[in-house]
Structures are given as structure tokens and as C-alpha cells.
N, C-alpha and C positions, 0 to 999 in steps of 0.2 A: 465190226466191233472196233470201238475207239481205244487206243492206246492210250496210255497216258500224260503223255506232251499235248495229243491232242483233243483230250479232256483238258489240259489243266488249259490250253489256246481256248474253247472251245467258252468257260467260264470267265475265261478274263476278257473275251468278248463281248459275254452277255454283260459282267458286271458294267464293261465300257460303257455299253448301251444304255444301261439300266440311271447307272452317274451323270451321261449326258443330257438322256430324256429330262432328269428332276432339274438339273442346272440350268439347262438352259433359258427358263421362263428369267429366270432371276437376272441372267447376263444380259439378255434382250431388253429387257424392260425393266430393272435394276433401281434407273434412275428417271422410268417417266411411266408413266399413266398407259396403259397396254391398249389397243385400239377397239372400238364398241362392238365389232363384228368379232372379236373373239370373247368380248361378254357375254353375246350371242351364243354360241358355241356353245361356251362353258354352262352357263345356263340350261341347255336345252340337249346336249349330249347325250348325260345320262339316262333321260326315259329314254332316245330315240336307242340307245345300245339296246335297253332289256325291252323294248319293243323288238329289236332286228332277236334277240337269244327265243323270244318267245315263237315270233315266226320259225324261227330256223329248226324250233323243241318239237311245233307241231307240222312239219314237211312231210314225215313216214307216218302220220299215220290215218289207219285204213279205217275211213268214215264209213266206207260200207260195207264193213263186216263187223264180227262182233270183236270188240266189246264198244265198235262205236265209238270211241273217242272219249266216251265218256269218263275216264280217269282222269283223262287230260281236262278237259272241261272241269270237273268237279276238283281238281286242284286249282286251278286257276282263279275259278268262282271263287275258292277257300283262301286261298292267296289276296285274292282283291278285295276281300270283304274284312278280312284280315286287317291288310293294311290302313285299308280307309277308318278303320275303327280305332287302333291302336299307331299308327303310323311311327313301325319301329320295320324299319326292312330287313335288319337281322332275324327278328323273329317269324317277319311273313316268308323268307327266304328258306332256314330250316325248316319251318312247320309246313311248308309247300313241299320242299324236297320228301321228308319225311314222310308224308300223306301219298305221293306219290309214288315212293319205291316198296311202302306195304300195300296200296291198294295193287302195284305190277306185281310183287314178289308172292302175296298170297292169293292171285288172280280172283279178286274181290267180284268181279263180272262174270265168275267162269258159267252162270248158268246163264246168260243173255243165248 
């Protein structure tokens, strides 16, 4: 259990962190043009993240028992068909989450 000096170190570390990560693009590169290899980056980050979250969402689970995966899969389906249609990722994001913690929580496959 942390004390309280070393909660209050513990916060003014993160906030450190937090201060430097946003600043520092602006002290680097303030007064010039930023290099094309981190346009690269920038650009193409974001899917490769919720590519690596999606991988990572489906590691545990057991394709060859019941319920098959299939929660996962038909979130997903719902989620991409979602997006592609409406292309707002706040709402493909909740309505994905949401589809998925009713169809685990009232085990929507329990007769597979």
C-alpha cells in the first residue's frame, strides 16, 4: 500500500510524463517541417494499434468448444459493418463493446 508522499511522487511523475510526451513534438519540430517517416507513422498507427487490441481481444479464446468464438466474431462482423456504414468509431466502439458484454453476460450461445 502506497503512502501518501508516495502517491502524491507517484502522480507528479505521471503528470511529468504526461506534459513531456504532449511537448515535446512542438520543441522538436516548433520551427520546421517534421520528417516524412513520422508522417508515415502518424498516418498509419492508429489502425495498426486496434489491429494489435483486436489480436490481443481474441488470444483466450476457445475456438473448439462452445460457444465457438462466435460472440467474438459476431461483434466484430457488427462492429466493421457498423463502421463502414456510418464511419463514427465512437459509436462502432460502444455498440461493439455493448453487443459484447450482453451477448457474454446473458450467455446468448448457452444452448451451442
Amino acid at each position: 500500500m502506497l503512502d501518501t508522499l508516495q502517491m502524491f511522487i507517484t502522480i507528479a511523475v505521471i503528470a511529468l510524463a504526461t506534459f513531456a510526451t504532449r511537448a515535446l513534438p512542438f520543441i522538436c519540430f516548433g520551427s520546421r517541417e517534421p520528417p516524412a517517416m513520422l508522417s508515415v507513422i502518424e498516418k498509419n498507427l492508429p489502425p495498426m494499434i486496434l489491429l494489435l487490441l483486436v489480436i490481443y481481444c481474441l488470444k483466450d479464446v476457445q475456438w473448439l468448444t462452445a460457444p465457438y468464438g462466435i460472440p467474438e466474431l459476431l461483434t466484430i462482423g457488427v462492429v466493421a459493418g457498423l463502421h463502414f456504414w456510418k464511419r463514427n468509431a465512437m459509436l462502432s466502439i460502444f455498440t461493439g463493446t455493448t453487443l459484447y458484454m450482453v451477448l457474454v453476460q446473458f450467455n446468448a450461445f448457452s444452448f451451442l
